[in-house]
N, CA, C and O atoms as a Tinker XYZ file with bonds, in Angstrom:
   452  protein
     1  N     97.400000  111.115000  120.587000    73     2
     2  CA    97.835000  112.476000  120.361000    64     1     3
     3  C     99.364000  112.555000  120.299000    63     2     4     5
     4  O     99.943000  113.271000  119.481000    81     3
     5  N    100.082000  111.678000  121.329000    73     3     6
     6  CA   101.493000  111.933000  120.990000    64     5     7
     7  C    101.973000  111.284000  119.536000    63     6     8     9
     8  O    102.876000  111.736000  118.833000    81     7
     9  N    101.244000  110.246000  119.284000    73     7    10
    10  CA   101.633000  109.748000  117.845000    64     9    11
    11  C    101.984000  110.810000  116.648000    63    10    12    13
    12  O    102.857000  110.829000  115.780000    81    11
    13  N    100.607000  111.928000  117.095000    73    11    14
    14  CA   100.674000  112.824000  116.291000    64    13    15
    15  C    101.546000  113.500000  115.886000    63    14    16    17
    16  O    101.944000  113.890000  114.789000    81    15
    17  N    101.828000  113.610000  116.962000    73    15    18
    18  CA   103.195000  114.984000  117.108000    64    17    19
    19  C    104.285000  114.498000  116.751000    63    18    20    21
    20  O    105.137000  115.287000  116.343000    81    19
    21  N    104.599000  113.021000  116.797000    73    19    22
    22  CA   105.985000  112.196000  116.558000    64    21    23
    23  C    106.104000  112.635000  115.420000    63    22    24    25
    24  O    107.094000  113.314000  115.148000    81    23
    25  N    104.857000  112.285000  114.196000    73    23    26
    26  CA   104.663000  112.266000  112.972000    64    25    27
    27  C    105.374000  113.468000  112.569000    63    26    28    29
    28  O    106.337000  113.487000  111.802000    81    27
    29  N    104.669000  114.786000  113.315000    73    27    30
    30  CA   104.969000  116.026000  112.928000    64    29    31
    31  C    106.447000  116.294000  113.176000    63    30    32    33
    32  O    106.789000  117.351000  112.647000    81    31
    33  N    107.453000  115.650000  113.831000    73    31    34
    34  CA   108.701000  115.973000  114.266000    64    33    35
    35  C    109.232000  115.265000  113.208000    63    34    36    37
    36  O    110.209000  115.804000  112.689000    81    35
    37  N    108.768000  113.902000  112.595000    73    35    38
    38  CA   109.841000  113.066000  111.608000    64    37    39
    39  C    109.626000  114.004000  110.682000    63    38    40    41
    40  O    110.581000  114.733000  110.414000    81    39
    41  N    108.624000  114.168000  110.132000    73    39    42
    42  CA   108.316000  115.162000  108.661000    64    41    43
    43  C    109.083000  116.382000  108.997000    63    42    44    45
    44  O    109.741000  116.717000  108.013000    81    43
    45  N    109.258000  117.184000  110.014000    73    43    46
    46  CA   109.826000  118.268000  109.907000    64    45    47
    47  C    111.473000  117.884000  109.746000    63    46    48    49
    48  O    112.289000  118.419000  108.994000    81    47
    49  N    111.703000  116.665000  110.804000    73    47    50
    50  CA   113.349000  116.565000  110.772000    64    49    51
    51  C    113.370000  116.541000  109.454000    63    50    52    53
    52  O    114.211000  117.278000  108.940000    81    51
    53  N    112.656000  115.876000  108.702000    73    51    54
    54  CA   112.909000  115.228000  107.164000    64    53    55
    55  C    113.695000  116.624000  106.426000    63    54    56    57
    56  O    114.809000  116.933000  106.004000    81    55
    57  N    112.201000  117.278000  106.594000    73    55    58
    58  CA   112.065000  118.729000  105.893000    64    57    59
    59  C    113.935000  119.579000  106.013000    63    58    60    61
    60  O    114.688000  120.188000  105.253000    81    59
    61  N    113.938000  119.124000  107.395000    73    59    62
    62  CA   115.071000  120.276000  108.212000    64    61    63
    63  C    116.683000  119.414000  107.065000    63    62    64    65
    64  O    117.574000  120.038000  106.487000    81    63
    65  N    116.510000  118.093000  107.116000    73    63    66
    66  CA   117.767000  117.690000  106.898000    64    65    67
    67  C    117.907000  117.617000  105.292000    63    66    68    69
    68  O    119.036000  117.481000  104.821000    81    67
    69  N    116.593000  117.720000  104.296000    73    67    70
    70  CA   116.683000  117.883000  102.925000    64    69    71
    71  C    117.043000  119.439000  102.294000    63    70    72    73
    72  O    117.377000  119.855000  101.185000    81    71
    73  N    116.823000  119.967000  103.439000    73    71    74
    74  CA   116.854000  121.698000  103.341000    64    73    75
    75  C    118.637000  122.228000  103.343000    63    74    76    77
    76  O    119.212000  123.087000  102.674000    81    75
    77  N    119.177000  121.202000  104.498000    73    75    78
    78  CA   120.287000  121.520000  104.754000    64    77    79
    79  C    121.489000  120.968000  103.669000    63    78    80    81
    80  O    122.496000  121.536000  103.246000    81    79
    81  N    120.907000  119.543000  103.396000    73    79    82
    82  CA   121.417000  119.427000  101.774000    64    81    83
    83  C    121.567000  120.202000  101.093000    63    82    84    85
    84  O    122.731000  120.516000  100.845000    81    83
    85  N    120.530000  120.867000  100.479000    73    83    86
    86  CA   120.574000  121.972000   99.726000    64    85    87
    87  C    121.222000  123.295000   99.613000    63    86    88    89
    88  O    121.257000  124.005000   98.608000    81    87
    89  N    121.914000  123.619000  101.196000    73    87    90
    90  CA   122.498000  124.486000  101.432000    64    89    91
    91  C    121.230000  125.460000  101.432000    63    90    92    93
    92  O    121.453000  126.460000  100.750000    81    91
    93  N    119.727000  125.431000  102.119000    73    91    94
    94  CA   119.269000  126.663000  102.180000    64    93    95
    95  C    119.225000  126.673000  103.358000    63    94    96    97
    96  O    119.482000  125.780000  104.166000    81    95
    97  N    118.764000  128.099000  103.551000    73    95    98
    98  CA   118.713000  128.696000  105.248000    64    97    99
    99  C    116.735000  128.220000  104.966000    63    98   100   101
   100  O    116.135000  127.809000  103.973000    81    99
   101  N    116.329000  128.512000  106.243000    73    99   102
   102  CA   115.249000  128.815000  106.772000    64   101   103
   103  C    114.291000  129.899000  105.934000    63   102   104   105
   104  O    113.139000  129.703000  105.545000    81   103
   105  N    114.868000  130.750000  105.818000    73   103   106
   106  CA   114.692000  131.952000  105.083000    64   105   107
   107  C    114.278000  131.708000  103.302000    63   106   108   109
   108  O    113.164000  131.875000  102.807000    81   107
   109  N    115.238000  131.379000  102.754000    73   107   110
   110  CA   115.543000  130.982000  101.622000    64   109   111
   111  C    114.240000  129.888000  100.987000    63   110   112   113
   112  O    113.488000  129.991000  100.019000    81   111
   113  N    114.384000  129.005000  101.879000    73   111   114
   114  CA   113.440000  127.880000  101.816000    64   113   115
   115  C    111.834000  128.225000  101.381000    63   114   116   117
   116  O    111.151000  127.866000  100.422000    81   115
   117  N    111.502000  129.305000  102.831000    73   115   118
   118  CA   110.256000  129.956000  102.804000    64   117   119
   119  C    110.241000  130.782000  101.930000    63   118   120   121
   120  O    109.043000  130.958000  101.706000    81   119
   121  N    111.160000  131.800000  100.883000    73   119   122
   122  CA   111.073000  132.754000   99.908000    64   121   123
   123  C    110.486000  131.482000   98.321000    63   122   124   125
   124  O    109.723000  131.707000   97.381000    81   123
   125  N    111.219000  130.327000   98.662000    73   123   126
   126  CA   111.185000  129.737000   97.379000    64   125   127
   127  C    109.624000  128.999000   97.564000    63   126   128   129
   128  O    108.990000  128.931000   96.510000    81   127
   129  N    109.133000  128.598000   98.452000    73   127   130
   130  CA   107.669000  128.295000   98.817000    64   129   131
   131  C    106.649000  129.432000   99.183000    63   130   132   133
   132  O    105.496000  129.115000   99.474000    81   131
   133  N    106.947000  130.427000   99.178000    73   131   134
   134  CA   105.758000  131.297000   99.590000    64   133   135
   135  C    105.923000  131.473000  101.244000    63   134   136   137
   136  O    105.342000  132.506000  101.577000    81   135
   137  N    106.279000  131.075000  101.913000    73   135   138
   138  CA   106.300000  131.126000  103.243000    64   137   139
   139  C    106.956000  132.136000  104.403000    63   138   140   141
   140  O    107.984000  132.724000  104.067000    81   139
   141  N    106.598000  132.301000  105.321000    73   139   142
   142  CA   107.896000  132.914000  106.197000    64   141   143
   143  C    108.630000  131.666000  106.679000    63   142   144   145
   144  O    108.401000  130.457000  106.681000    81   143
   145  N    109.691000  132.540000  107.121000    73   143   146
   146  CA   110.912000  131.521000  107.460000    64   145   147
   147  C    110.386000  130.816000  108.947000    63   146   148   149
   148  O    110.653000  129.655000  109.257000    81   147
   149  N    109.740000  131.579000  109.632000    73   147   150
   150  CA   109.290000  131.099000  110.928000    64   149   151
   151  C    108.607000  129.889000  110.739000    63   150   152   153
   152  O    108.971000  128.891000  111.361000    81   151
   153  N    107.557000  129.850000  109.872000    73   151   154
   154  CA   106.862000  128.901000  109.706000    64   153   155
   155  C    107.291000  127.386000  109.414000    63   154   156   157
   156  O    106.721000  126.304000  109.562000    81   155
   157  N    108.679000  127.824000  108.883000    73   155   158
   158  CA   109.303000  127.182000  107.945000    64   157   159
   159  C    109.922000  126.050000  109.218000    63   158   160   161
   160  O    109.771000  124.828000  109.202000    81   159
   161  N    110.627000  126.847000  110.257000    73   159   162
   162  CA   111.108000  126.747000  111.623000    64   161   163
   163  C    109.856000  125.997000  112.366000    63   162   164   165
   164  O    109.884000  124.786000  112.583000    81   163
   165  N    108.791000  126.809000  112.723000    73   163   166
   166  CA   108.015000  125.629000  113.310000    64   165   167
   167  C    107.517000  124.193000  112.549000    63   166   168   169
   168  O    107.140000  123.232000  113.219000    81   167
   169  N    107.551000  124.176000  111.487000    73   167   170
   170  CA   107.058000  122.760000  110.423000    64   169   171
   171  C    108.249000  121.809000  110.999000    63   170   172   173
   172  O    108.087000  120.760000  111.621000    81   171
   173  N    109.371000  122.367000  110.678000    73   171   174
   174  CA   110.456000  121.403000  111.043000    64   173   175
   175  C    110.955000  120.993000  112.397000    63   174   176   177
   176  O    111.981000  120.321000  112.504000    81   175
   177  N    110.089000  121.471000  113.672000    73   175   178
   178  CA   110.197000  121.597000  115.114000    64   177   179
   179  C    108.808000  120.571000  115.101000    63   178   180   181
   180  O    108.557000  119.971000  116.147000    81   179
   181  N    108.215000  120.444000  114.314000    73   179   182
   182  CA   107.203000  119.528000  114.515000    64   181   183
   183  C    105.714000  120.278000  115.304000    63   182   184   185
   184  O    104.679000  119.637000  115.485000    81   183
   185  N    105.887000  121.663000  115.679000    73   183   186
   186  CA   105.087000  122.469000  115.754000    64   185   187
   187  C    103.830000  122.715000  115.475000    63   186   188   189
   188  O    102.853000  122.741000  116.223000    81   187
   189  N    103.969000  122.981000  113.800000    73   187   190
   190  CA   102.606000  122.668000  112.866000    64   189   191
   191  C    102.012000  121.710000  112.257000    63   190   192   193
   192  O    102.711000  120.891000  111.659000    81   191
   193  N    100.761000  121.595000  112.259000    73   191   194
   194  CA   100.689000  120.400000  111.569000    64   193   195
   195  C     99.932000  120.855000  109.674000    63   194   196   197
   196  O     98.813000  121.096000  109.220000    81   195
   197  N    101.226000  120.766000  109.167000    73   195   198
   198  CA   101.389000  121.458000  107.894000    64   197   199
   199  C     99.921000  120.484000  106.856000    63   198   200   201
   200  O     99.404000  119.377000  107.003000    81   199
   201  N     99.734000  121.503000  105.960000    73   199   202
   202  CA    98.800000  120.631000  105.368000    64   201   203
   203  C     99.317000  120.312000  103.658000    63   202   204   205
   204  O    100.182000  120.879000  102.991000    81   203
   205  N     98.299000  119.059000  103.274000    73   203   206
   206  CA    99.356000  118.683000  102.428000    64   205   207
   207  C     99.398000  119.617000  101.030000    63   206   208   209
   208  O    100.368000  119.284000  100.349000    81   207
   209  N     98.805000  120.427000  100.569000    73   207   210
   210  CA    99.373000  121.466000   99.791000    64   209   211
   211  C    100.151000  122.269000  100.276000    63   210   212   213
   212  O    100.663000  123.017000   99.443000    81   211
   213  N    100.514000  122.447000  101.521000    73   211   214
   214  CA   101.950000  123.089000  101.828000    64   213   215
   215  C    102.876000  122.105000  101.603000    63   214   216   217
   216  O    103.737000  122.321000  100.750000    81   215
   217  N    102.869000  120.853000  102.320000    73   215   218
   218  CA   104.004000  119.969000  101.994000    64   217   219
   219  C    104.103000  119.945000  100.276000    63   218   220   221
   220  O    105.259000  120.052000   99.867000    81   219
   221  N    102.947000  119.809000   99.123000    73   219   222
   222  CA   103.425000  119.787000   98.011000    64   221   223
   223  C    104.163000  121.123000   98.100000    63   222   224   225
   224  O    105.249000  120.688000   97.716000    81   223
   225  N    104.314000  121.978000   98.243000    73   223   226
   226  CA   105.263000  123.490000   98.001000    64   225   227
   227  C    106.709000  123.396000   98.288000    63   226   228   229
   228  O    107.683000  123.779000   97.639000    81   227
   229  N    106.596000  122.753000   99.492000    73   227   230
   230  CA   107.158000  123.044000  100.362000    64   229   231
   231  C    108.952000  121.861000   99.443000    63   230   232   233
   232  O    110.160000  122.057000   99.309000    81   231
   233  N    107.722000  120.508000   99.014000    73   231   234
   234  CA   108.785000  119.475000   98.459000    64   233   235
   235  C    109.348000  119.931000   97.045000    63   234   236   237
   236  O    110.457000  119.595000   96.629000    81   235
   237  N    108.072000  121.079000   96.062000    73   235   238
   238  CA   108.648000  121.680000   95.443000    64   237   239
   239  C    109.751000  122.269000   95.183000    63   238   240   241
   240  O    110.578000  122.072000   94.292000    81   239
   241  N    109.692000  123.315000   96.373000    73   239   242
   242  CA   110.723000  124.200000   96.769000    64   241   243
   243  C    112.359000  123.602000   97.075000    63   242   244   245
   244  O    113.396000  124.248000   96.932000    81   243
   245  N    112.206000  121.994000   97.595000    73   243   246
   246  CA   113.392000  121.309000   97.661000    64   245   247
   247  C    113.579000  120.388000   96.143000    63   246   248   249
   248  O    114.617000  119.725000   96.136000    81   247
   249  N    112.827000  120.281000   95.033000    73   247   250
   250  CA   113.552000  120.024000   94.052000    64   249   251
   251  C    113.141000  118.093000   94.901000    63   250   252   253
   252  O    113.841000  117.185000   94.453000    81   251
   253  N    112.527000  117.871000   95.536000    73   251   254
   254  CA   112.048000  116.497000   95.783000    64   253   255
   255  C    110.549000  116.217000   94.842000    63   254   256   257
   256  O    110.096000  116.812000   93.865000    81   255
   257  N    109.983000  114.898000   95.722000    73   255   258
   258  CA   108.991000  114.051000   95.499000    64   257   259
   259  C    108.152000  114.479000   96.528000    63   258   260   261
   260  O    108.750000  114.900000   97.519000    81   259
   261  N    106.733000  114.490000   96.577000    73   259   262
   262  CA   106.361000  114.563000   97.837000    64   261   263
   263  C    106.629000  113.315000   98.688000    63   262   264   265
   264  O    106.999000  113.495000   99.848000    81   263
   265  N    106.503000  112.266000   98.297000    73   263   266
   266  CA   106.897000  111.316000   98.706000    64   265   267
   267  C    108.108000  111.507000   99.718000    63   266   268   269
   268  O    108.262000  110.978000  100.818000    81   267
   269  N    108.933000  112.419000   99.039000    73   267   270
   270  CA   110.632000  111.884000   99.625000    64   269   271
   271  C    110.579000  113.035000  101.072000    63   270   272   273
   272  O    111.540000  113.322000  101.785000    81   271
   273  N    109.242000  113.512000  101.196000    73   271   274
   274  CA   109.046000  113.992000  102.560000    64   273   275
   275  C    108.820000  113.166000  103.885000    63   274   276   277
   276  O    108.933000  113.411000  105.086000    81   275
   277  N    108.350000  111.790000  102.925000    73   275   278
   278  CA   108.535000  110.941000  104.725000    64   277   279
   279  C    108.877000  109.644000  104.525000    63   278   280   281
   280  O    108.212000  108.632000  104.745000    81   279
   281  N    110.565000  109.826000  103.850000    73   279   282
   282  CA   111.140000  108.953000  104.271000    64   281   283
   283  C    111.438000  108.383000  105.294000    63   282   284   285
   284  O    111.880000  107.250000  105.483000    81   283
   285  N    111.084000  109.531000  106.252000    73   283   286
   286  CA   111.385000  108.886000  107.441000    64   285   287
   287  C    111.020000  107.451000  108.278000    63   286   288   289
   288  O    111.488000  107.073000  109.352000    81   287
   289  N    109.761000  106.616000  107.181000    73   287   290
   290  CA   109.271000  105.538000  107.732000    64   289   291
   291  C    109.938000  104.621000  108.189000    63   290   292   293
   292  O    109.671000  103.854000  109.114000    81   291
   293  N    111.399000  104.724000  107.126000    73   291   294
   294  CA   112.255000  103.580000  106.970000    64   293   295
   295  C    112.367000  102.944000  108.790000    63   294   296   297
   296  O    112.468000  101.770000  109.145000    81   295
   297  N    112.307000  104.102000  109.603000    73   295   298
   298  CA   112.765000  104.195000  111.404000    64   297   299
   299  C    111.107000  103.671000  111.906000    63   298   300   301
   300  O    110.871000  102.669000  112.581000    81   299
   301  N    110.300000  104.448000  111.479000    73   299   302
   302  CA   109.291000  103.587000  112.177000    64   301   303
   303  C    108.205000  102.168000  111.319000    63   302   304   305
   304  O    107.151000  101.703000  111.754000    81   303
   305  N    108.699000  101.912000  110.454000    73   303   306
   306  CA   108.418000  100.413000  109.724000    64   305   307
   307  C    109.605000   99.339000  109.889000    63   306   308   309
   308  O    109.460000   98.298000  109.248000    81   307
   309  N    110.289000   99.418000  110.354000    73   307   310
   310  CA   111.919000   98.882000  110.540000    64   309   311
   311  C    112.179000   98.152000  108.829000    63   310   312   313
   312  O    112.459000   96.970000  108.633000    81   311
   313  N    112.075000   98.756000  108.211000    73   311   314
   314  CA   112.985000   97.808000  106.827000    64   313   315
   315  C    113.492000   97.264000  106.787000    63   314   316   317
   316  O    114.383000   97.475000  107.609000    81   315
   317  N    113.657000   96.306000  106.180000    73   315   318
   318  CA   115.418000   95.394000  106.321000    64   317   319
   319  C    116.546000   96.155000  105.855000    63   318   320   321
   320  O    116.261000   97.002000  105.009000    81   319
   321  N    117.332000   96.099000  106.074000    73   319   322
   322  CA   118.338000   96.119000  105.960000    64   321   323
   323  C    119.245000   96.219000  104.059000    63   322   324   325
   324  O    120.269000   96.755000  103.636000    81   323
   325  N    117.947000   95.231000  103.332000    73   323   326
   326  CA   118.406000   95.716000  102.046000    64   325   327
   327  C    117.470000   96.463000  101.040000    63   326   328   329
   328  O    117.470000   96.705000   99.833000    81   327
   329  N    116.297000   96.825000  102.629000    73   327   330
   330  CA   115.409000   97.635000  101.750000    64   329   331
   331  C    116.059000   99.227000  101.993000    63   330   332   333
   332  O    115.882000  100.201000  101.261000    81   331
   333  N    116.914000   99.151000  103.339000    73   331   334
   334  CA   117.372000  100.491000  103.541000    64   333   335
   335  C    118.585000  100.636000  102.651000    63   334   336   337
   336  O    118.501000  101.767000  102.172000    81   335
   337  N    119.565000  100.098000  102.241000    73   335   338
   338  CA   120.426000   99.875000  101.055000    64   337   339
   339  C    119.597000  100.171000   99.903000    63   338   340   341
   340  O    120.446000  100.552000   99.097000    81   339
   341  N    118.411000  100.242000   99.279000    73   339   342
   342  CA   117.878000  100.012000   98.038000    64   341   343
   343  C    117.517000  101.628000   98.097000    63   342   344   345
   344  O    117.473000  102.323000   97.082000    81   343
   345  N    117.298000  102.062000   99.260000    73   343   346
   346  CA   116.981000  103.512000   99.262000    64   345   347
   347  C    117.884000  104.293000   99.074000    63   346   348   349
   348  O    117.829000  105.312000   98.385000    81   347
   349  N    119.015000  103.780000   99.819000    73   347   350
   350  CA   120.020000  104.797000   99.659000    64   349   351
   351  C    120.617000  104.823000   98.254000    63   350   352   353
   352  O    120.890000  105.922000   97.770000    81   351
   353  N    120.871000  103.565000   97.470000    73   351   354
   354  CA   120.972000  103.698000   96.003000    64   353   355
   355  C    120.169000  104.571000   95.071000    63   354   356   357
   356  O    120.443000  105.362000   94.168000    81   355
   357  N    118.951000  104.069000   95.705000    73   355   358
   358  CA   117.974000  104.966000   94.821000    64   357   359
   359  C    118.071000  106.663000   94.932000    63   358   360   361
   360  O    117.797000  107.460000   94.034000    81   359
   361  N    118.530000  106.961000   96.265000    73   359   362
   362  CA   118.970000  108.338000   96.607000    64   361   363
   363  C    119.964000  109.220000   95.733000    63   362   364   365
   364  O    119.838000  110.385000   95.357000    81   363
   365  N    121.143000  108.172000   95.496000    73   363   366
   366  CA   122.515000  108.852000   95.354000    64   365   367
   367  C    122.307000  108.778000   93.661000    63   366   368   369
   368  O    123.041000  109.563000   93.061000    81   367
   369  N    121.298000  107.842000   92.702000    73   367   370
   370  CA   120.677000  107.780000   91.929000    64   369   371
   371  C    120.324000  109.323000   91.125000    63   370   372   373
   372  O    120.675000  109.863000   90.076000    81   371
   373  N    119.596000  109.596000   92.062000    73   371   374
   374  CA   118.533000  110.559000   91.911000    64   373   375
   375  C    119.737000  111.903000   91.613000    63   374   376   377
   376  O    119.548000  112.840000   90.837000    81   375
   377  N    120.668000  111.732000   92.250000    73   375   378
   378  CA   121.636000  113.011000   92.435000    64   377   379
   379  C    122.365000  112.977000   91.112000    63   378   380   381
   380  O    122.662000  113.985000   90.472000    81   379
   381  N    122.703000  111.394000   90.659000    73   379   382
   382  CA   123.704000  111.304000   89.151000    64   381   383
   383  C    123.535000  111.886000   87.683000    63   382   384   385
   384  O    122.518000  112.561000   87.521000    81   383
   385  N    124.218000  111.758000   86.793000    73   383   386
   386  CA   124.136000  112.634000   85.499000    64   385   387
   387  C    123.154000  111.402000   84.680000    63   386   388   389
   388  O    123.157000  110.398000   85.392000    81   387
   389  N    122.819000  111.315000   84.168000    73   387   390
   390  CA   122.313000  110.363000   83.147000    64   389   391
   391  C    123.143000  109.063000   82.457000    63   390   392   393
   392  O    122.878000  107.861000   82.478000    81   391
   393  N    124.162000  109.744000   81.889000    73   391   394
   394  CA   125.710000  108.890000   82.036000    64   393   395
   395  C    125.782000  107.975000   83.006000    63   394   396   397
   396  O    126.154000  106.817000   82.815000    81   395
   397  N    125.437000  108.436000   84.082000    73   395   398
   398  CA   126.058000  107.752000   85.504000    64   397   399
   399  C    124.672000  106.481000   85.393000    63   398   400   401
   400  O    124.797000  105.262000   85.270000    81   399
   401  N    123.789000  107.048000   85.459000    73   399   402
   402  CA   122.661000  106.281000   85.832000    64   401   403
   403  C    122.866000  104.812000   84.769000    63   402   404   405
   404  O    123.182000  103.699000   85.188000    81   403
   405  N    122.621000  105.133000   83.482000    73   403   406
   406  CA   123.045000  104.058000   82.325000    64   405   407
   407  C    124.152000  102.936000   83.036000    63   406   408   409
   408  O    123.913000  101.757000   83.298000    81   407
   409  N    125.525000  103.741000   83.276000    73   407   410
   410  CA   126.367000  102.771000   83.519000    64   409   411
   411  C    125.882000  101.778000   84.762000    63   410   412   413
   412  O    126.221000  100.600000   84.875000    81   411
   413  N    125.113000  102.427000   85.565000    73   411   414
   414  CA   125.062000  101.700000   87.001000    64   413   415
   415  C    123.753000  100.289000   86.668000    63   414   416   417
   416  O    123.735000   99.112000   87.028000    81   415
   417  N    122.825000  101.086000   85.865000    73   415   418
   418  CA   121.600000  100.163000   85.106000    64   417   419
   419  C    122.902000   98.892000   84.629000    63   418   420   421
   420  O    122.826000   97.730000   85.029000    81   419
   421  N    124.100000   99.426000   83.677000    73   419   422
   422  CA   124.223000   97.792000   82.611000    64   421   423
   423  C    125.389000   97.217000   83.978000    63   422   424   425
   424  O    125.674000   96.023000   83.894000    81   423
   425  N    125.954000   97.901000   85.022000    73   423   426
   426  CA   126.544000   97.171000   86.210000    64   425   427
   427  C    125.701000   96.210000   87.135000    63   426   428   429
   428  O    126.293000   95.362000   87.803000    81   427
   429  N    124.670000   96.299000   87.171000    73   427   430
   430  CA   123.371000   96.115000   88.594000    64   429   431
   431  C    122.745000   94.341000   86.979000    63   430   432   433
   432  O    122.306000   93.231000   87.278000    81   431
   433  N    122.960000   94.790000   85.824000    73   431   434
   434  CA   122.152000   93.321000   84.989000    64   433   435
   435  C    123.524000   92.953000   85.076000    63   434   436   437
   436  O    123.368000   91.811000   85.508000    81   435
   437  N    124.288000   93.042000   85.015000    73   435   438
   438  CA   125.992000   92.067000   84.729000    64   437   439
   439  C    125.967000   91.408000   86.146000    63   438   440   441
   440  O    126.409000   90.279000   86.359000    81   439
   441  N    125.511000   92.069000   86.919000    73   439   442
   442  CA   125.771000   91.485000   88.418000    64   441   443
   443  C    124.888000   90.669000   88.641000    63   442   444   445
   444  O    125.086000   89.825000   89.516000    81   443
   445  N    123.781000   90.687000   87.984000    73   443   446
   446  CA   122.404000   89.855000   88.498000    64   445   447
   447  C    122.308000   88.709000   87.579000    63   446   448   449
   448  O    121.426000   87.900000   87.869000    81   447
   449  N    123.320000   88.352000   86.092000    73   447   450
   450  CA   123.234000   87.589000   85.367000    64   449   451
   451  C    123.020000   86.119000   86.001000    63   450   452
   452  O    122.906000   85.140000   85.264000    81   451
């Protein structure tokens, strides 16, 4: 049972710290998912145990993957070290113009020649 709840606290931190990226409030978050903001507050307190068509809304609403709701494994699978590097590329990736992405693609084969 406590496993459970761990689960429910990483997914919410997740939730709490992709939200804050974004610059939304609590409020905001739940207007763009259908939700109240409270709810929004207990998901990310690890409170509820959200179900996964809320989490699809919910990752909607952040402009993510559902996937990129539990990244948090990286802490409880221990990754190496250049699998946690491969994420964070892939992260800052995700944020670039298209332009950007191309150049970094023909930098990453020049480097690997």
């Amino acid at each position: 049972m406590n496993e459970d709840r761990e689960v429910l606290k990483l997914v919410g931190a997740r939730i709490r710290a992709l939200r804050k990226e974004r610059g939304y409030s609590q409020e905001s978050l739940g207007e763009k998912g259908g939700f109240h903001f409270s709810y929004i507050g207990q998901i990310e307190r690890g409170e509820k145990n959200v179900s996964l068509v809320n989490l699809a809304k919910i990752a909607e609403s952040l402009d993510v993957n559902l996937i990129q709701l539990f990244a948090y494994v990286e802490e409880q699978f221990h990754f190496t070290e250049s699998e946690i590097v491969i994420q964070e590329i892939v992260a800052m990736l995700r944020e670039a113009s298209p332009d950007s992405i191309h150049l970094v693609k023909n930098v990453i084969r020049e480097i690997l020649k």
